[in-house]
C-alpha positions as CSV (number, residue, x, y, z in Angstrom):
1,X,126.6,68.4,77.7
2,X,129.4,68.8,80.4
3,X,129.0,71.0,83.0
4,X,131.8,74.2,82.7
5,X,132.8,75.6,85.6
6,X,135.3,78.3,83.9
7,X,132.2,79.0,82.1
8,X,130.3,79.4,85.3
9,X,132.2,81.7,86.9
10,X,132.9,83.8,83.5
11,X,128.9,84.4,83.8
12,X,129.0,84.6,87.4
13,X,128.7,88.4,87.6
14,X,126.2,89.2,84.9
15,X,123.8,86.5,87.4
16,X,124.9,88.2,90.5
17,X,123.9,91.8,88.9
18,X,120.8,90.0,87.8
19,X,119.9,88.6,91.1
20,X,120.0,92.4,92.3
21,X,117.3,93.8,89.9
22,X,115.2,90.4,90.5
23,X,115.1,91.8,94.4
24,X,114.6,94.9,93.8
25,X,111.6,93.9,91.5
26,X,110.1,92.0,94.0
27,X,110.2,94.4,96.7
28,X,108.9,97.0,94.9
29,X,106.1,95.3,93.2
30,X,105.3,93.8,96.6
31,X,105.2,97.5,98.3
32,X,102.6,98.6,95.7
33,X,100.8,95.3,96.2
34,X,100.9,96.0,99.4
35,X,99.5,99.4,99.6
36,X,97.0,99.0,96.8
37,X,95.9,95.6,98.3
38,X,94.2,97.6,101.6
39,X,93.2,100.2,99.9
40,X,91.1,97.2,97.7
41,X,90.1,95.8,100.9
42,X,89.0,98.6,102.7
43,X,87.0,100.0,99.3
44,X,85.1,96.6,99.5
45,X,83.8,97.3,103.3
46,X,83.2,101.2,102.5
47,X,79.1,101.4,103.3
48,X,79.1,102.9,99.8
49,X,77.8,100.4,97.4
50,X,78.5,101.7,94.1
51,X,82.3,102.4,95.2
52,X,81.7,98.6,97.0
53,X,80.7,96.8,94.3
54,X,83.2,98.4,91.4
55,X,85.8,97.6,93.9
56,X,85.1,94.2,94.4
57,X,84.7,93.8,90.0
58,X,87.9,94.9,89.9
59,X,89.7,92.9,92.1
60,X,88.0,89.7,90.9
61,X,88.6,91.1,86.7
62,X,92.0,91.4,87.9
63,X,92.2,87.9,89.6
64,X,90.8,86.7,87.1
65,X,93.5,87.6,84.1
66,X,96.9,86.2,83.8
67,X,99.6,88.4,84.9
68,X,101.7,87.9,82.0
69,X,98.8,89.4,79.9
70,X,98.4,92.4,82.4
71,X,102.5,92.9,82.2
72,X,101.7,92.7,78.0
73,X,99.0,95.6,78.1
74,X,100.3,97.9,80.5
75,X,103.6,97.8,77.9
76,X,102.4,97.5,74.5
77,X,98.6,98.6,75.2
78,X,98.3,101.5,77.5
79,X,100.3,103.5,74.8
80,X,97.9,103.8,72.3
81,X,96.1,105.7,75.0
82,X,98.3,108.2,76.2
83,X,100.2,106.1,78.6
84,X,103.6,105.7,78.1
85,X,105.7,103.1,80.6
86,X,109.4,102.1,80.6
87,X,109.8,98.2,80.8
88,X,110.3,98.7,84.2
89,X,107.8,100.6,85.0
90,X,105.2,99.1,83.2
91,X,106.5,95.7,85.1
92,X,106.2,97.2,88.4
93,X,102.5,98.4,88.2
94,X,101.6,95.2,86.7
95,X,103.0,92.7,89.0
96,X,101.4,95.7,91.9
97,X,98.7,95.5,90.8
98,X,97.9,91.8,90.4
99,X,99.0,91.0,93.8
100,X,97.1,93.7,95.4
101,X,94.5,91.8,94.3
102,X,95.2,89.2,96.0
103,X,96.7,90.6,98.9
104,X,93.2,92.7,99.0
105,X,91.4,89.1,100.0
106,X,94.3,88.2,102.5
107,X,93.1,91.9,104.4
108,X,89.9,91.1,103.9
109,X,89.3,87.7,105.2
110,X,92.4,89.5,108.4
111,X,89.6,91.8,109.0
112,X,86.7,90.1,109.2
113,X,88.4,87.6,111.8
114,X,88.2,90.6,114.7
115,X,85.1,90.3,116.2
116,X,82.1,92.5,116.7
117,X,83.2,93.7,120.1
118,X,86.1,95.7,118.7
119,X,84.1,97.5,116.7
120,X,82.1,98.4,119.4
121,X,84.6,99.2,121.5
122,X,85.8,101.7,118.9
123,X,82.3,103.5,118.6
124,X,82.2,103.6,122.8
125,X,85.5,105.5,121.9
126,X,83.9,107.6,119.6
127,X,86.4,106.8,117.2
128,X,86.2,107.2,113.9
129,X,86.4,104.8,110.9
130,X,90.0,105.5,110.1
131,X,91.0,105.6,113.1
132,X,89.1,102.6,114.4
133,X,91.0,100.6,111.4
134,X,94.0,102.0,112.3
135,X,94.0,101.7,116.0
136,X,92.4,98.8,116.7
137,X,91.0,97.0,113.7
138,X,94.2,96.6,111.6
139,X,96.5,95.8,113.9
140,X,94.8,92.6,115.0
141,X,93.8,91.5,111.2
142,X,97.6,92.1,109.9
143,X,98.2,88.9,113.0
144,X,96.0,86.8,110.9
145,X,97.3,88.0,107.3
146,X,100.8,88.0,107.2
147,X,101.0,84.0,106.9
148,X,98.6,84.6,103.3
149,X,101.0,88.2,102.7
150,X,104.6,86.0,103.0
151,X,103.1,83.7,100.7
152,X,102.3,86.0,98.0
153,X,105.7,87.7,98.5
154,X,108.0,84.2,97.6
155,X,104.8,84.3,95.0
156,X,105.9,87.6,93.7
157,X,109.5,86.4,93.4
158,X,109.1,83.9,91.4
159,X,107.0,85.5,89.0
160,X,109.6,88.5,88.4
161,X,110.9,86.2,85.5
162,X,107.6,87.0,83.9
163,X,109.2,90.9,83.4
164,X,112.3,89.3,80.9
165,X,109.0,89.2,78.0
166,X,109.3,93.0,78.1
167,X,113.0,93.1,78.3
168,X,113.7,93.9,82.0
169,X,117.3,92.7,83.1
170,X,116.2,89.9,85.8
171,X,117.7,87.1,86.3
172,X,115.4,85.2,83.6
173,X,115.6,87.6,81.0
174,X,120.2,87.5,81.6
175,X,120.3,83.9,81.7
176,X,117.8,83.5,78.6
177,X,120.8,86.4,77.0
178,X,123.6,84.0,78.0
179,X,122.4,81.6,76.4
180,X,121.6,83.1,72.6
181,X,125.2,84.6,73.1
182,X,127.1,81.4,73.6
183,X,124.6,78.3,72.8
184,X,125.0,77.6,76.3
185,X,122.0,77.2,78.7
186,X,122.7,74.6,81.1
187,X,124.4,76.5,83.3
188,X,122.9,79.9,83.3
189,X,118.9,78.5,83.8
190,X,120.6,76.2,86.5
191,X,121.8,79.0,88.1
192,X,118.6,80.6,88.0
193,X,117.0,78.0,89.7
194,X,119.6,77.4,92.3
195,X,119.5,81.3,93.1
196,X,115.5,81.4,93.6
197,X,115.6,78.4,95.6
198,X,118.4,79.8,97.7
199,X,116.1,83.0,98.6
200,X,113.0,81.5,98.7
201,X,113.5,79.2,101.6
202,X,115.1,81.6,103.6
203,X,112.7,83.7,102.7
204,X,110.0,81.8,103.7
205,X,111.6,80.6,107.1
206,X,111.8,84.6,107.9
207,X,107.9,85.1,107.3
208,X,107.1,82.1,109.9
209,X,110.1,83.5,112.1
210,X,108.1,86.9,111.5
211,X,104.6,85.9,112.5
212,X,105.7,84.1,115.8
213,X,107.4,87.2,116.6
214,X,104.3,89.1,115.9
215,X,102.1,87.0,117.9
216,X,104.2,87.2,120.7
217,X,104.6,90.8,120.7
218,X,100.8,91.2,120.4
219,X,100.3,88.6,124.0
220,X,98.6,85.7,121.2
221,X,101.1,83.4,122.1
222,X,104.4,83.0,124.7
C-alpha cells in the first residue's frame, strides 16, 4: 500500500487535535501521580504501623496489576458501587494512580539517600516532621528522584493510548477511528508513532537538562 500524502494532510488536523488531549492526559495523570506518589511514600515511613503496612500493600497490589485492567475497573466496575466516572475521568485516576505507585518508590528510595545527620539536624532545630520533610529532607531526595520521576513521565506518555479502550479521544483511539472510517491505517498509526517519538526525545533531553540544572542550583555539581 502507497503511502498518500493528500490523505495525510486531509487527517492532519483530527492528529493534531489528538496530539492535544494525549498531552493534556499525560500531564494530568502525571500531577496526580505525582502528588499521590509522596503522599504513598511518606505513609510508608509514618511510625504508624498499621497505616505503614496498608500503605505499603497498596502500592505493591497496585504495582502489581496491569494498568489497563485498573483503567477497565475504575470505568465499567466502580459503577456498580456508586461511583460513576466519565471516560476521562476514570482514565485520569487510573493512570494517577498507577504511577503514584511507582513514583511512591522513586520518593522513597530519594529519601532514604539523605543521611542521618539531616535528620538530626532537623530535631537540633526542633523542627517538626513536616517541616523537617519539607525543609530539609525533600528538597535533597527530589535531587536524587527526578532522573526515576522523568522516566515515569515519557512512561506515562506512552501509555495514554491505553485510555482509547474506554473511548477517550487520544491520539490512539483517532488514528484507530481513521482507520475503520476509510480502511486506511498506514498512515494514521505511522503518525502516531512519529508524533510520540517526536515528544519523547525532547522530552527526555529536558528531564536530564532539568536535573543538571537542579544539581547545580543545589551547589552538587558546577
Amino acid at each position: 500500500m502507497d503511502w498518500r500524502w493528500d490523505f495525510t494532510l486531509d487527517i492532519l488536523p483530527r492528529m493534531i487535535a489528538a496530539m492535544g488531549v494525549t498531552l493534556l492526559a499525560a500531564l494530568i495523570g502525571y500531577l496526580i501521580a505525582m502528588v499521590l506518589g509522596l503522599v504513598f511514600a511518606l505513609g510508608q515511613r509514618t511510625p504508624y504501623p498499621a497505616l505503614a503496612r496498608i500503605t505499603r500493600e497498596l502500592v505493591e497490589f497496585i504495582r502489581s496489576t496491569p494498568l489497563i485492567l485498573q483503567i477497565f475497573f475504575a470505568f465499567y466496575v466502580a459503577p456498580q458501587f456508586g461511583i460513576v466516572l466519565s471516560p476521562w475521568q476514570a482514565g485520569m485516576l487510573a493512570i494517577g494512580l498507577h504511577y503514584a505507585a511507582y513514583l511512591s518508590e522513586v520518593y522513597r528510595g530519594g529519601i532514604e539517600t539523605v543521611g542521618k545527620g539531616q535528620w538530626e539536624a532537623a530535631t537540633s532545630l526542633n523542627l517538626g516532621t513536616m517541616h523537617a520533610y519539607r525543609r530539609i529532607i525533600l528538597p535533597q531526595a527530589l535531587v536524587n528522584a527526578v532522573p526515576g520521576m522523568g522516566n515515569y513521565l515519557v512512561g506515562i506518555l506512552k501509555d495514554t493510548p491505553m485510555l482509547s479502550v474506554i473511548g477517550v479521544a487520544e491520539l490512539m483511539h483517532v488514528a484507530n477511528a481513521i482507520g475503520a472510517e476509510t480502511y486506511r491505517f498506514l498512515e494514521p498509526f505511522t503518525m502516531v508513532g512519529l508524533i510520540f517519538l517526536c515528544i519523547s526525545l525532547p522530552l527526555a533531553a529536558l528531564v536530564r537538562q532539568g536535573e543538571a540544572r537542579l544539581r547545580r542550583k543545589l551547589g552538587l555539581i558546577k
